[in-house]
MMTF fields as JSON, N, C-alpha, C and O atoms, coordinates in Angstrom:
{
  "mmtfVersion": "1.0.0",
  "mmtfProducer": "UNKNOWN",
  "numBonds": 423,
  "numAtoms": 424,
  "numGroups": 106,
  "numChains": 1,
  "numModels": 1,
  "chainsPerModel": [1],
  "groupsPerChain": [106],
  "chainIdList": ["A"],
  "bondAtomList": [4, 2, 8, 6, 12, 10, 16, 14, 20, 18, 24, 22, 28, 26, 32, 30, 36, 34, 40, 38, 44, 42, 48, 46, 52, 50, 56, 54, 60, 58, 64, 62, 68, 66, 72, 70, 76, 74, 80, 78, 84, 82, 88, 86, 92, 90, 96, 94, 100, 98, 104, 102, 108, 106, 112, 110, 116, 114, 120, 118, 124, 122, 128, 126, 132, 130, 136, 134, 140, 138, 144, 142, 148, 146, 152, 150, 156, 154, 160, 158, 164, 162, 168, 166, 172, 170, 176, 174, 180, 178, 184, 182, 188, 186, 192, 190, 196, 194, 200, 198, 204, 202, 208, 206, 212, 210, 216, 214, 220, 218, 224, 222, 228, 226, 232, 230, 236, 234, 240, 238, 244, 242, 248, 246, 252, 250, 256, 254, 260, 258, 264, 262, 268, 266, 272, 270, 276, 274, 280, 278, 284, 282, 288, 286, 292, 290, 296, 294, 300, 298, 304, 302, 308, 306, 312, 310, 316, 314, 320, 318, 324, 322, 328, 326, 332, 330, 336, 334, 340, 338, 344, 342, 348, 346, 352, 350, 356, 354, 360, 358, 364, 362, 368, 366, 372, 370, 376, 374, 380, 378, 384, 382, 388, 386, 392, 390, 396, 394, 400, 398, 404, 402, 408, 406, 412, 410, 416, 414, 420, 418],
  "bondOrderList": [1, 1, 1, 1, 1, 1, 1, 1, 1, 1, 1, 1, 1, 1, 1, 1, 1, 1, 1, 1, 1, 1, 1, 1, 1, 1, 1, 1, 1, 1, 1, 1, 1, 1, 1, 1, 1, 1, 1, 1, 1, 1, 1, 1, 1, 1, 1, 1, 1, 1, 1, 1, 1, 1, 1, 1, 1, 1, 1, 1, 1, 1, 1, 1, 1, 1, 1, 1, 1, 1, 1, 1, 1, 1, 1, 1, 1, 1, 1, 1, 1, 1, 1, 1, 1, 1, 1, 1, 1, 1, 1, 1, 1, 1, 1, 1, 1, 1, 1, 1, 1, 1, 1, 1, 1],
  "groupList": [{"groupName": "UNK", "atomNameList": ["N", "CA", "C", "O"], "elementList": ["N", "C", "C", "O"], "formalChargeList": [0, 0, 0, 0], "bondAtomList": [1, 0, 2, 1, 3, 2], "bondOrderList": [1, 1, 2], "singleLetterCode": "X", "chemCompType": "L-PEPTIDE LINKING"}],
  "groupTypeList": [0, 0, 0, 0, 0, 0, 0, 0, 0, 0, 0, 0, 0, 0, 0, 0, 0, 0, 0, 0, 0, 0, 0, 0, 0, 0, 0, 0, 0, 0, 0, 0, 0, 0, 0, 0, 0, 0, 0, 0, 0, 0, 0, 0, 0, 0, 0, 0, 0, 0, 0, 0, 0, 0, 0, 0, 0, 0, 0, 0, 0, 0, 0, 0, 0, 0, 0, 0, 0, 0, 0, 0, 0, 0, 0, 0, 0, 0, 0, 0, 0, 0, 0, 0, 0, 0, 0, 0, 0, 0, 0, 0, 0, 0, 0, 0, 0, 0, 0, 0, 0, 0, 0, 0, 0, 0],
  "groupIdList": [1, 2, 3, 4, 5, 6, 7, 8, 9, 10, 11, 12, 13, 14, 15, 16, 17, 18, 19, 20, 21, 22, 23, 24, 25, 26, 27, 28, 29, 30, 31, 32, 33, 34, 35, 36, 37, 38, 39, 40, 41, 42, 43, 44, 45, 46, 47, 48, 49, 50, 51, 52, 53, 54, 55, 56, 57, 58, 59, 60, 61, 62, 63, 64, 65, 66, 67, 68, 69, 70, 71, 72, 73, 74, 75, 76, 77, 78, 79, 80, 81, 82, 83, 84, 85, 86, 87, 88, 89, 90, 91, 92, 93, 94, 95, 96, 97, 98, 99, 100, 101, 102, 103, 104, 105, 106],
  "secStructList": [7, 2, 2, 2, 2, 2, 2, 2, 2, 2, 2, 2, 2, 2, 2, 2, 6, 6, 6, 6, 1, 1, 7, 7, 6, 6, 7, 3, 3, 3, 3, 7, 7, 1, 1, 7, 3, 3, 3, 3, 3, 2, 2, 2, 2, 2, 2, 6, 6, 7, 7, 4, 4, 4, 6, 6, 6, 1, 1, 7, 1, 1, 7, 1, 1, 6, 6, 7, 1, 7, 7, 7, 2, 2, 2, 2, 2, 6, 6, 1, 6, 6, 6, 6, 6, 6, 6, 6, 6, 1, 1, 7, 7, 1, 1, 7, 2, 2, 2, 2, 6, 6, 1, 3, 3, 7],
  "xCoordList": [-33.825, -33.789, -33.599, -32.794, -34.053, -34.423, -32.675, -31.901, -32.337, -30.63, -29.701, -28.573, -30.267, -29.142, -29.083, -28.093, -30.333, -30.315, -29.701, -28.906, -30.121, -29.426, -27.967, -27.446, -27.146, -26.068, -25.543, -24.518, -26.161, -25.666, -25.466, -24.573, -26.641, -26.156, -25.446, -25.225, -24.989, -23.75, -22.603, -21.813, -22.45, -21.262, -20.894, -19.8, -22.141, -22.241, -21.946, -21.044, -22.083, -22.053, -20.596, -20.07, -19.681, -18.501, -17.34, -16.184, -18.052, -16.815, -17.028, -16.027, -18.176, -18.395, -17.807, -17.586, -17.548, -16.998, -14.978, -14.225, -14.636, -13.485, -12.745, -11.674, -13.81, -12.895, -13.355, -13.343, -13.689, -14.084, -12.455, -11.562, -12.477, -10.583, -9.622, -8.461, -9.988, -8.697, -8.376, -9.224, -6.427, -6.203, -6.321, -5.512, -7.693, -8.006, -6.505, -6.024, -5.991, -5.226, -5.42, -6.194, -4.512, -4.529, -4.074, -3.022, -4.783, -4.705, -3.774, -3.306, -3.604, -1.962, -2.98, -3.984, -2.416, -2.317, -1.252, -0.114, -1.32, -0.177, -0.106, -1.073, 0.814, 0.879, 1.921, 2.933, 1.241, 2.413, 3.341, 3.319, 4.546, 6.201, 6.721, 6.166, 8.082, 8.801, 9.666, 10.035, 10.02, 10.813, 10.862, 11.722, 9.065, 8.485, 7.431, 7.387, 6.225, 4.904, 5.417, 6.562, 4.994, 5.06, 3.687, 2.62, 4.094, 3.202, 2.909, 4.059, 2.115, 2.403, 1.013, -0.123, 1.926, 1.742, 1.182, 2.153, 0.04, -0.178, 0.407, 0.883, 0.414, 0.936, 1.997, 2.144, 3.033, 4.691, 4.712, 5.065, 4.447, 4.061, 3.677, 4.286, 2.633, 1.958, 2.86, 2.824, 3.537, 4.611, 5.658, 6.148, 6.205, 7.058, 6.475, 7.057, 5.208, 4.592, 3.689, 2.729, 3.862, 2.94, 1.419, 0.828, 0.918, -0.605, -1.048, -0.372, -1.752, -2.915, -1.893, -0.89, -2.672, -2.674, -1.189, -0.914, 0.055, 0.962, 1.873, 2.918, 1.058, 1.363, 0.216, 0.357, -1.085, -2.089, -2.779, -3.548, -2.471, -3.217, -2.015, -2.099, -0.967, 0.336, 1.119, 1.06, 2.322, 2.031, 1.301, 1.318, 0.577, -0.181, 0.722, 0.681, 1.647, 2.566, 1.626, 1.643, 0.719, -0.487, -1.628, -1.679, -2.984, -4.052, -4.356, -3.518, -5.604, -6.281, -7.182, -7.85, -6.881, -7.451, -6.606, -6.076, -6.321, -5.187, -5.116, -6.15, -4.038, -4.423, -4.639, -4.746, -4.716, -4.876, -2.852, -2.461, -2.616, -0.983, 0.056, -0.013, 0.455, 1.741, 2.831, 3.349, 3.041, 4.373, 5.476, 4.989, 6.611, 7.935, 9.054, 9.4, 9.805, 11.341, 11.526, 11.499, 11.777, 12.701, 11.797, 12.533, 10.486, 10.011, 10.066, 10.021, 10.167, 10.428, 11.977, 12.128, 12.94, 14.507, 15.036, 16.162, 13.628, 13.331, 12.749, 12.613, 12.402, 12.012, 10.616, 10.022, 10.253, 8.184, 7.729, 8.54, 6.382, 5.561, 6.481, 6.507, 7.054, 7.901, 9.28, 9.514, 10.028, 11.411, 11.187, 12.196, 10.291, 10.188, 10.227, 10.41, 10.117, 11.046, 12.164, 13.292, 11.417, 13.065, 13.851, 13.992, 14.614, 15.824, 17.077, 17.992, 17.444, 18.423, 18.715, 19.475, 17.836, 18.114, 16.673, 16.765, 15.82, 14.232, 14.588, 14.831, 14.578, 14.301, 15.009, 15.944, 15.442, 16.145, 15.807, 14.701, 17.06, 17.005, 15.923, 15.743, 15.4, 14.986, 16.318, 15.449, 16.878, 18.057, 19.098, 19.942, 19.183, 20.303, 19.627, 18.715, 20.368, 20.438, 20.047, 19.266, 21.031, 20.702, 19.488, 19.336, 18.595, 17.165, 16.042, 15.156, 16.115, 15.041, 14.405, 13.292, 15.081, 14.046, 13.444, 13.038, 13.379, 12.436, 11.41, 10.605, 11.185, 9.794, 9.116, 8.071, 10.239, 9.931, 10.126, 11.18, 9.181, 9.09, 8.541, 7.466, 9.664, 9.326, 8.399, 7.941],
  "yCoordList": [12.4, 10.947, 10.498, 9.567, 10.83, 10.936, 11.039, 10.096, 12.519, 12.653, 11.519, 11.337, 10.684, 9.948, 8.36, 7.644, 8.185, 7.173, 7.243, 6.443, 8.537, 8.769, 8.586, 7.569, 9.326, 9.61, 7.788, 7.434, 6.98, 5.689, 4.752, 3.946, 5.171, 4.248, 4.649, 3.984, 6.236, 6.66, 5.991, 5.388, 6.092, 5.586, 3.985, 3.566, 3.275, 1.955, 2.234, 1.425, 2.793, 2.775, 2.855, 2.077, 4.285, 4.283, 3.794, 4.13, 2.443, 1.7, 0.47, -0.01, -0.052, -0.957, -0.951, -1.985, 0.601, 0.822, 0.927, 0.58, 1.376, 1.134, -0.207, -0.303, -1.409, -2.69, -3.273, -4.502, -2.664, -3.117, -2.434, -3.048, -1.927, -1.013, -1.705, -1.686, -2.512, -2.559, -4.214, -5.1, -4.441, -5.637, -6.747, -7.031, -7.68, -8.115, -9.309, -9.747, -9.613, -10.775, -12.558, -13.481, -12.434, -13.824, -13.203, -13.656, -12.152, -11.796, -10.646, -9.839, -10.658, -9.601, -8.996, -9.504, -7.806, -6.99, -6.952, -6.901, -6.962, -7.547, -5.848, -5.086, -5.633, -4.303, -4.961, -5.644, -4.461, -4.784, -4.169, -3.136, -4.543, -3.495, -4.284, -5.294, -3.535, -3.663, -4.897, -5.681, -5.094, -5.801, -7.14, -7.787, -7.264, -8.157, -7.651, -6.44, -8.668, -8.546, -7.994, -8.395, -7.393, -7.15, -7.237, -6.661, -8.167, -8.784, -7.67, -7.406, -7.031, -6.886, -7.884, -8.291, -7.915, -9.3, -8.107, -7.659, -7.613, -6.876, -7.719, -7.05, -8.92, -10.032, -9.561, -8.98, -9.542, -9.296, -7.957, -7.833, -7.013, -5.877, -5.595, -4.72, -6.193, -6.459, -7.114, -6.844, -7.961, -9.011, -8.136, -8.393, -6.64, -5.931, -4.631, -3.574, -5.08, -3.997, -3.302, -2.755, -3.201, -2.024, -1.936, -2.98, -1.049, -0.639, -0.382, 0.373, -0.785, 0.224, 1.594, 1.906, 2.218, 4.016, 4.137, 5.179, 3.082, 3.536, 4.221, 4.872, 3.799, 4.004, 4.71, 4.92, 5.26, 5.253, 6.561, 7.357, 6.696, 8.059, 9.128, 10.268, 8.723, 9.479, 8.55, 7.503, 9.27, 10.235, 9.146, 7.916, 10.151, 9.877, 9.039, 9.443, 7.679, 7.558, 6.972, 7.732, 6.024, 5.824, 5.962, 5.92, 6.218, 6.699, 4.954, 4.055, 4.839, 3.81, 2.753, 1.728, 3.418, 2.337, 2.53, 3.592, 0.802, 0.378, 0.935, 1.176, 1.111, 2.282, 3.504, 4.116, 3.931, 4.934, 5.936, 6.99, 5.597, 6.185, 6.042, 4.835, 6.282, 6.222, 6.2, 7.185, 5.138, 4.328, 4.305, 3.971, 4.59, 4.604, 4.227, 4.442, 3.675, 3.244, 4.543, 4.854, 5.662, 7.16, 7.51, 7.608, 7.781, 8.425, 7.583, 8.246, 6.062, 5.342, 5.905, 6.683, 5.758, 6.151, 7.532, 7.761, 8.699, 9.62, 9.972, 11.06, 8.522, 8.426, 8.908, 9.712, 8.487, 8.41, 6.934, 6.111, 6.557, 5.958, 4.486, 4.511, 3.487, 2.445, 3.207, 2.997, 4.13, 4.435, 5.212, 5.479, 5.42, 6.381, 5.463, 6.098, 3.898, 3.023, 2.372, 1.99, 2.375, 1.158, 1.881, 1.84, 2.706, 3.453, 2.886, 3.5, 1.467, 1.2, 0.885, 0.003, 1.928, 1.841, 1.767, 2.039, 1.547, 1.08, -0.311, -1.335, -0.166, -1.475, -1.92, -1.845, -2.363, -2.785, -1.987, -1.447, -1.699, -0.194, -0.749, -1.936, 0.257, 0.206, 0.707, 1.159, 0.879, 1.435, 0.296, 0.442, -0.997, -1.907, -3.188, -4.011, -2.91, -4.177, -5.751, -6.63, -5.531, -7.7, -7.266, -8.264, -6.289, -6.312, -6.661, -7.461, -5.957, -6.187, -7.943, -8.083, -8.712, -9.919, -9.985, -11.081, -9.088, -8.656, -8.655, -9.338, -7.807, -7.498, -7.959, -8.56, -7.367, -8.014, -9.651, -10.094, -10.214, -11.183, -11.751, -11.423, -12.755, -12.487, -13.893, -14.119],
  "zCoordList": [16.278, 16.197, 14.744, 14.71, 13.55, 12.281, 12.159, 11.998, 12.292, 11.936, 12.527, 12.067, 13.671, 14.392, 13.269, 13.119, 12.682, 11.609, 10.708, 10.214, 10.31, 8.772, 9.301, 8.841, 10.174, 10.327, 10.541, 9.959, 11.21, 11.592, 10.193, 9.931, 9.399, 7.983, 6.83, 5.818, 7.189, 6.13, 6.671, 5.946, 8.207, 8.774, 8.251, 7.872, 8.36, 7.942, 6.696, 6.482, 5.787, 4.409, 4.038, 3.242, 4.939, 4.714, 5.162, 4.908, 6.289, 6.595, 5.676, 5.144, 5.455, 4.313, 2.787, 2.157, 2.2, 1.24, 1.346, 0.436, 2.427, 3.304, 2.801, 2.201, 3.307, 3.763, 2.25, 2.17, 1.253, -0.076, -0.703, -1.288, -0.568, -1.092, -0.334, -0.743, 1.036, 1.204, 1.149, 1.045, 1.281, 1.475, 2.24, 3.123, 1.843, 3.61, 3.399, 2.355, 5.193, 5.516, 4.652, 4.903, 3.785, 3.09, 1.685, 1.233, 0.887, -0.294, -0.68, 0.123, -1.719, -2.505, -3.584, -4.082, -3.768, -4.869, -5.915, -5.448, -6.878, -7.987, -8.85, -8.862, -9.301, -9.974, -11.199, -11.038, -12.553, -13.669, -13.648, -12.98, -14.368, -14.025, -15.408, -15.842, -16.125, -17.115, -16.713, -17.587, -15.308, -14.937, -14.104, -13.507, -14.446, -13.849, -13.184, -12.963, -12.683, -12.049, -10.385, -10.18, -9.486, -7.923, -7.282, -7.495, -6.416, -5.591, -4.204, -3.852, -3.419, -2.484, -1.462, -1.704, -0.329, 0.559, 1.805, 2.415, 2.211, 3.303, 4.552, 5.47, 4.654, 5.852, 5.961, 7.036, 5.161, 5.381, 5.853, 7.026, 5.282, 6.168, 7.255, 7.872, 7.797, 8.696, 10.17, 11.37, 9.432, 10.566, 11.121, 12.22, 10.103, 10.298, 11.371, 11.612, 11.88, 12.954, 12.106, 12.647, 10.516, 9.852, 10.173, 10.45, 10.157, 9.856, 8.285, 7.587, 7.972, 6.789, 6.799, 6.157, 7.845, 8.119, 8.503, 9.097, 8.231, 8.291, 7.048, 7.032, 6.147, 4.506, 4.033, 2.829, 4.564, 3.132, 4.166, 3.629, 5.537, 6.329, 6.589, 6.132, 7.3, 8.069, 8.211, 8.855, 7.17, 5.739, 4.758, 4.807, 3.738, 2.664, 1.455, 0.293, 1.89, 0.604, -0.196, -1.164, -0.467, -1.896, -1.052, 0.178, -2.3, -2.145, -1.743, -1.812, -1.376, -0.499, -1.68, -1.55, -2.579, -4.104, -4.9, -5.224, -5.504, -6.222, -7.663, -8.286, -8.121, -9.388, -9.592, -10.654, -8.278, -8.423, -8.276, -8.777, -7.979, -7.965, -9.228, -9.458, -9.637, -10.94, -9.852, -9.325, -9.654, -8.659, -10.083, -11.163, -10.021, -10.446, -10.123, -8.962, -10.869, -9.707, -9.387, -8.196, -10.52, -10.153, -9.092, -8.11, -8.693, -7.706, -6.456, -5.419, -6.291, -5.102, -5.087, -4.144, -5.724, -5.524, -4.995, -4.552, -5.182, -4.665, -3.283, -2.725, -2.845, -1.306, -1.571, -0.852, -2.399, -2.559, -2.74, -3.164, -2.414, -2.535, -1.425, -0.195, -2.202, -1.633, -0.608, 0.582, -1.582, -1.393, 0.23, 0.883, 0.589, 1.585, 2.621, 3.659, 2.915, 3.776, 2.983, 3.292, 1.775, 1.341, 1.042, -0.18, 1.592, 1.899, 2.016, 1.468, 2.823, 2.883, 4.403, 4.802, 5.335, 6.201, 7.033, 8.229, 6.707, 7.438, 6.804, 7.442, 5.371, 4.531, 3.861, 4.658, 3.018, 1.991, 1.255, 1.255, 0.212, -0.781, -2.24, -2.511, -2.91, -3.85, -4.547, -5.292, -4.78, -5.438, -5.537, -6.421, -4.645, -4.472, -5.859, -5.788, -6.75, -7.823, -7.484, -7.848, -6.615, -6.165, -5.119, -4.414, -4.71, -4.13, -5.111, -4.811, -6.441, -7.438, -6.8, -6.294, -6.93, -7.009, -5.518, -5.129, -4.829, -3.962, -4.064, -3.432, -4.968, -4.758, -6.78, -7.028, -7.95, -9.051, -9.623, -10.078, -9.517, -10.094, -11.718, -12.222, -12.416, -14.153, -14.432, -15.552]
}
């Protein structure tokens, strides 16, 4: 009985620390860039069918706390982190010039 407590308030503990990392509905994460600030909008994502765990469980493209990844154009253009939908053909390319004001804003 003792183990079924303990076990119930780690669980509590680690979904509480969970929804503290993540993007709740309404709010953006902003990341600095050379070429302007990027906003990301979990909503717009979200509208496109996405999950959370469609980017951050299977597959692992960023870790689940912000900052923690070294995001790159060359490694999104490499089909990592962003590039691995914005291909061209899921999404709009990270690679297409007139896309930048997509997502960078100055």
């Amino acid at each position: 009985m003792k183990f079924a407590g303990i076990l119930a308030v780690f669980a509590a503990l680690m979904l509480s620390i969970s929804s503290v990392m993540a993007v709740p509905p309404g709010k953006t994460v902003e990341f600095a860039s050379p070429m302007g600030k990027v906003t990301f909008d979990g909503k717009a994502h979200a509208g496109a069918g996405l999950k959370c765990a469609d980017c951050h469980v299977k597959p692992k493209l960023f870790e689940m706390k912000s900052g923690k990844d070294k995001i790159t154009m060359a490694a999104m253009n490499e089909g990592k982190f962003c590039g691995a939908c914005h291909n061209g053909t899921k999404a709009f390319s990270t690679k297409a010039p007139a896309d930048c004001v997509k997502c960078h804003k100055k």
